[in-house]
SEZASE-209234 format. One record per residue: residue number from 1; residue in three letters; x, y, z of N, C-alpha, C, O in turn. Coordinates in pm, whole numbers, plus 50000, padded with zeros to 5 digits. Layout:
BEGIN
[pt NUM,'ALA',[X,Y,Z],[X,Y,Z],[X,Y,Z],[X,Y,Z]],
...
% end
This chain:
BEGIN
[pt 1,'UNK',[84867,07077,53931],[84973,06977,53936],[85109,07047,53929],[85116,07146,53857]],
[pt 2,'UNK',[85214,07007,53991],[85315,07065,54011],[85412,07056,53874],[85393,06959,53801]],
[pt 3,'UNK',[85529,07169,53832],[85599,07105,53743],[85687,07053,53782],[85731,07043,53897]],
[pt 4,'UNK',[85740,06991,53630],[85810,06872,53683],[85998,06915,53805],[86067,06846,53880]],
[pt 5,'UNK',[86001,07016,53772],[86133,07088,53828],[86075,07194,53924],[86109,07312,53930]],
[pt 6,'UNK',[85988,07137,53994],[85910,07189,54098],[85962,07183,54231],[85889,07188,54330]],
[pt 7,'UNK',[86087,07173,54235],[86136,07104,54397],[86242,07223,54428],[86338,07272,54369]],
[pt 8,'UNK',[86194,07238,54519],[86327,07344,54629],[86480,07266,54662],[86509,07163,54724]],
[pt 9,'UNK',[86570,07376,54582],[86708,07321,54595],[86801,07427,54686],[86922,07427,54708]],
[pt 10,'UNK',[86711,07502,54722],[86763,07597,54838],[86707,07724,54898],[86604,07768,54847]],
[pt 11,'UNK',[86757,07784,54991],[86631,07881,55061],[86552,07948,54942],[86429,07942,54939]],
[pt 12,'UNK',[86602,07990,54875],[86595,08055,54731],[86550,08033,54598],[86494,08117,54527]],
[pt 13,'UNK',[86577,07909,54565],[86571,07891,54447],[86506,07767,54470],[86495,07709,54578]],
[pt 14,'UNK',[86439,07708,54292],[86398,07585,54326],[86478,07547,54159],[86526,07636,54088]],
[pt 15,'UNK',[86478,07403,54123],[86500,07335,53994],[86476,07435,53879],[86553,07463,53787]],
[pt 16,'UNK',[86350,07485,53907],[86266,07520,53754],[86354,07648,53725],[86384,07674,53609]],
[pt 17,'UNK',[86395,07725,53824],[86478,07829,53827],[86572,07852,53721],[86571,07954,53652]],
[pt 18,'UNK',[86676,07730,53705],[86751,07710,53652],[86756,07650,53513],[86850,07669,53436]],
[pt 19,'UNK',[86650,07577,53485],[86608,07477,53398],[86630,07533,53267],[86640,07654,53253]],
[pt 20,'UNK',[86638,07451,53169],[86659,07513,53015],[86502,07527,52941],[86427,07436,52904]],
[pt 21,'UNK',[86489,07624,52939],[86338,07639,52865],[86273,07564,52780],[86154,07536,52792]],
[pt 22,'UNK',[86375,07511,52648],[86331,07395,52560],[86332,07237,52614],[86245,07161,52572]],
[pt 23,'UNK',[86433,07191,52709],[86387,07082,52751],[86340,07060,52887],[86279,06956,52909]],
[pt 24,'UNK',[86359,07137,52974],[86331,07169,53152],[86453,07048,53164],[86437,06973,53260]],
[pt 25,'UNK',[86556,07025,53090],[86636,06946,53169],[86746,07067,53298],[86763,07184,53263]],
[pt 26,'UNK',[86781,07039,53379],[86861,07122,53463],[87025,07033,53534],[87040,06942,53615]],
[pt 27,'UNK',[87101,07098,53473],[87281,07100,53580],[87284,07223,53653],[87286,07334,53600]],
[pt 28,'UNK',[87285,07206,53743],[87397,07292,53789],[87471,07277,53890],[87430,07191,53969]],
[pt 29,'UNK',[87619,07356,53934],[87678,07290,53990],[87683,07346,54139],[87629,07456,54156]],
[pt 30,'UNK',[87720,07307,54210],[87683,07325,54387],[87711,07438,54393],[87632,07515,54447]],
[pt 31,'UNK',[87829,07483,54340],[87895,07611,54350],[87855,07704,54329],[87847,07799,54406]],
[pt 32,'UNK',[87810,07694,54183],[87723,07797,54155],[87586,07805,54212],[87536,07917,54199]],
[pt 33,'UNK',[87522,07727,54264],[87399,07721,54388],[87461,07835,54511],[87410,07937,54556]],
[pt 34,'UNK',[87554,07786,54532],[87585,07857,54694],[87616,07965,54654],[87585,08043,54745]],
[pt 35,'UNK',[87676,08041,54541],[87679,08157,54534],[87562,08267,54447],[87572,08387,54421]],
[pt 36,'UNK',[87497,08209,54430],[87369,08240,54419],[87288,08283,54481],[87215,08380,54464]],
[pt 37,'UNK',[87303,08161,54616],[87212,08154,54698],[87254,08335,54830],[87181,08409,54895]],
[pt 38,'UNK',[87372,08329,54812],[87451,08440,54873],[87391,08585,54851],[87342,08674,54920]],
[pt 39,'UNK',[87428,08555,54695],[87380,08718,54632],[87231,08741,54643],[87178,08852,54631]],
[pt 40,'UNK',[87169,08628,54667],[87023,08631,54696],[86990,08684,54821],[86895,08760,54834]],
[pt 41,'UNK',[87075,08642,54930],[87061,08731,55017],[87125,08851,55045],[87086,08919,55140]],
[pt 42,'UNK',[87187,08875,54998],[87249,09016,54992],[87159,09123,54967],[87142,09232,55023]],
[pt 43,'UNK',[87083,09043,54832],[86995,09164,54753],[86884,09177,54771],[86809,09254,54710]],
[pt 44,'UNK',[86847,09080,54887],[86727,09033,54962],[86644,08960,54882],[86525,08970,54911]],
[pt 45,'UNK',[86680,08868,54759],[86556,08817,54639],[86542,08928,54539],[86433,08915,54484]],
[pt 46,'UNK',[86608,09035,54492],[86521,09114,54406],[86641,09082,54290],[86715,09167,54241]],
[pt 47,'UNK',[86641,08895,54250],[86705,08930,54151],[86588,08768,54046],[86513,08679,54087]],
[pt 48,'UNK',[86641,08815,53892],[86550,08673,53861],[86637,08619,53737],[86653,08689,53637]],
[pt 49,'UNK',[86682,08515,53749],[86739,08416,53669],[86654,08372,53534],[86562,08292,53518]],
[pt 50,'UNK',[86744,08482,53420],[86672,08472,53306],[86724,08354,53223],[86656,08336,53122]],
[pt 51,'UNK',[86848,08249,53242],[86908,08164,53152],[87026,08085,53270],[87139,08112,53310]],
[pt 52,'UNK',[86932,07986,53292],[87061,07853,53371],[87096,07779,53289],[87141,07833,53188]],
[pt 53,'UNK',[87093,07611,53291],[87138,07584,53208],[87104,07561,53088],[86982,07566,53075]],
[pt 54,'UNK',[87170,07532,52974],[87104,07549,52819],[87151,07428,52757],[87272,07415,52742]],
[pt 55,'UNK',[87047,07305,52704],[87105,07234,52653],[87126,07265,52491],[87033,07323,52436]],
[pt 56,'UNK',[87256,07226,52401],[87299,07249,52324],[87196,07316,52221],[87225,07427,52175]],
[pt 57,'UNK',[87112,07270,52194],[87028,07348,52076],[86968,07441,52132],[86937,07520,52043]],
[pt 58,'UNK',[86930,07482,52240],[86865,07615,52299],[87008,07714,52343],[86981,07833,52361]],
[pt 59,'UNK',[87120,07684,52357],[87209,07769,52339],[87233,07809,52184],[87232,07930,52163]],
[pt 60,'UNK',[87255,07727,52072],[87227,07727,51959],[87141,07840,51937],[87197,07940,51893]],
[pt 61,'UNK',[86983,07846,51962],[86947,07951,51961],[86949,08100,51963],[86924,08190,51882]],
[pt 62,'UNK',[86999,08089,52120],[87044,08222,52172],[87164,08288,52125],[87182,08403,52167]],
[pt 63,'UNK',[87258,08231,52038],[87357,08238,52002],[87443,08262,52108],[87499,08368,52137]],
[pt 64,'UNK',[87452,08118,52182],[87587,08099,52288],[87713,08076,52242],[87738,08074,52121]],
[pt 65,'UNK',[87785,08060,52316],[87946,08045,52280],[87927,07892,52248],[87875,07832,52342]],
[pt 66,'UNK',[87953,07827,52157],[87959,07651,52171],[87986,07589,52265],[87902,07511,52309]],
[pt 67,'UNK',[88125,07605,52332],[88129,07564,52494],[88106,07622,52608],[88184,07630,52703]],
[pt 68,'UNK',[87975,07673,52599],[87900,07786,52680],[87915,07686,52813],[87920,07563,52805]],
[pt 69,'UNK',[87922,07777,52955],[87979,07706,53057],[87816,07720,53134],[87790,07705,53254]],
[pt 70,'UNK',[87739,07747,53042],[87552,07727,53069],[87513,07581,53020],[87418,07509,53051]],
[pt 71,'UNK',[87612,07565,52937],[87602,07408,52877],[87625,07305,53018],[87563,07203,53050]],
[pt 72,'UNK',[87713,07358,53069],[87775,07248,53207],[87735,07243,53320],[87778,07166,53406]],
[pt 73,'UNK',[87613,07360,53338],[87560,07385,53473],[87640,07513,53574],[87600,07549,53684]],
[pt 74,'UNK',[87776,07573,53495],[87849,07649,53565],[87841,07774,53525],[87944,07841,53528]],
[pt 75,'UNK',[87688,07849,53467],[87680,08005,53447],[87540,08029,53508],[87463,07946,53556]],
[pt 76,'UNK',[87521,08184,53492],[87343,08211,53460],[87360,08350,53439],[87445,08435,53466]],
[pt 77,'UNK',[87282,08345,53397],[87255,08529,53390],[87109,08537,53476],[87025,08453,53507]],
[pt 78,'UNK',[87123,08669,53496],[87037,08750,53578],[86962,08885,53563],[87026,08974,53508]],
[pt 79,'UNK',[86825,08917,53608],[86834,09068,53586],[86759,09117,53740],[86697,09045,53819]],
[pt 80,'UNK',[86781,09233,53748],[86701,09287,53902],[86681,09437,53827],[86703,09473,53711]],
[pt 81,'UNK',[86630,09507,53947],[86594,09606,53942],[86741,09694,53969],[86799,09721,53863]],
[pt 82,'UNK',[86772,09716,54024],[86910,09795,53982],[87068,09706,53948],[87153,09661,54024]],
[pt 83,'UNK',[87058,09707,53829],[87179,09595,53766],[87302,09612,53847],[87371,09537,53915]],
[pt 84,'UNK',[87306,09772,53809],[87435,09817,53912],[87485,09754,54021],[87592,09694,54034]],
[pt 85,'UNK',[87400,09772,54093],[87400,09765,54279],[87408,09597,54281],[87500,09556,54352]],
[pt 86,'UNK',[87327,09492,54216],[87344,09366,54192],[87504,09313,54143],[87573,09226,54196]],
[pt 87,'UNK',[87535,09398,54026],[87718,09379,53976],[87770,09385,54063],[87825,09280,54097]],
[pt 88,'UNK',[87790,09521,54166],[87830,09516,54252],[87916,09423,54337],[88035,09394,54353]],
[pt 89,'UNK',[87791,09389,54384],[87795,09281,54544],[87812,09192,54476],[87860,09104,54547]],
[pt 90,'UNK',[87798,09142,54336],[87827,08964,54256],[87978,08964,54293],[88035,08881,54363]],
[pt 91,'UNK',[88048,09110,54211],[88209,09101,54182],[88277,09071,54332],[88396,09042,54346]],
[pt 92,'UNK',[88184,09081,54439],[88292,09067,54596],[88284,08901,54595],[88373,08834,54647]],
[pt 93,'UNK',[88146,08828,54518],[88130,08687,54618],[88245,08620,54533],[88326,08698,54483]],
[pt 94,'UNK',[88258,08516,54515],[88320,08409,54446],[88303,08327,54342],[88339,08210,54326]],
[pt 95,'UNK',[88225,08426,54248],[88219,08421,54113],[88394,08412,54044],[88498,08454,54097]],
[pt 96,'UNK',[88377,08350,53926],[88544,08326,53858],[88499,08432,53738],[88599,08481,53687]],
[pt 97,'UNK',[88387,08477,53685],[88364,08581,53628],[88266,08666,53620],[88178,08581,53631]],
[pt 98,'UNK',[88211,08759,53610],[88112,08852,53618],[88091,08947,53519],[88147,09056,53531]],
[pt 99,'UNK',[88027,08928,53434],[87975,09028,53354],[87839,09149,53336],[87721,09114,53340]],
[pt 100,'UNK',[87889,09305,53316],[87724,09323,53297],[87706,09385,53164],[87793,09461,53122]],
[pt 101,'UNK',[87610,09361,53101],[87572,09412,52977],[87451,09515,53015],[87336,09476,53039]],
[pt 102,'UNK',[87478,09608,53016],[87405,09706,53055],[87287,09785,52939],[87191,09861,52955]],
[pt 103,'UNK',[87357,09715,52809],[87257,09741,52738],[87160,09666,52662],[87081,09710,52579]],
[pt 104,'UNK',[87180,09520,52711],[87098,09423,52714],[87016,09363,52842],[86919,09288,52848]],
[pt 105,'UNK',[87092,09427,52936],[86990,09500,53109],[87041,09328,53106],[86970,09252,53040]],
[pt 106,'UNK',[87127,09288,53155],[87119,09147,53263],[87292,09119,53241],[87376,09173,53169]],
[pt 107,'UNK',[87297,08991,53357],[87416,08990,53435],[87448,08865,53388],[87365,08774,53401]],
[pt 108,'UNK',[87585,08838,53317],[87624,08721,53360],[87752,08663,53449],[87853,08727,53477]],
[pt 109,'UNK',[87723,08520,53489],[87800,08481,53560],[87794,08353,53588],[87698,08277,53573]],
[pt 110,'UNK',[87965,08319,53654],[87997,08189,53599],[88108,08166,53722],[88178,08261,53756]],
[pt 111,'UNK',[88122,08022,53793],[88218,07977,53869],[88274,07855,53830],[88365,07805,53896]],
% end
């Protein structure tokens, strides 16, 4: 049986992708879809979306910022096989910020 955030929201990605682990509820916003969907092809798929959106107590958890912009549907982080080369090509698309934590190995980002 399928889950419930089982539906394709673009060449790339589907709902569950994004979804918050404690409730599978999912925002996100177009924007951040299309530029996603970009760097996905850039990097040909070799990237995987470890944190979309987070509703308040599962950011709570992770120890997010309180007005974490994962709260609103407008971040995610990421990890691939070469972080580098992924930072990269993020900082050209139309991201409003880009971060890499290189020693927590994943990417974030936010429009």
């Amino acid at each position: 049986m399928p889950e419930i955030n089982d539906i394709k929201i673009s060449k790339n990605f589907y709902l569950k992708d994004f979804q918050c682990p404690c409730c599978k509820k999912v925002i996100i916003h177009p924007s951040l879809l299309d530029e996603m969907e970009k760097l996905s092809a850039m990097v040909k798929g070799k990237i995987k979306i470890t944190s979309g959106y987070r509703c308040e107590k599962h950011n709570k958890e992770v120890g997010g910022v309180p007005n974490s912009k994962h709260m609103k549907g407008l971040a995610c982080d990421i990890t691939a096989t070469d972080l580098q080369e992924v930072y990269n090509i993020a900082k050209k698309l139309k991201f409003s910020f880009v971060k890499l934590d290189e020693k927590k190995k994943y990417i974030h980002m936010e429009v």
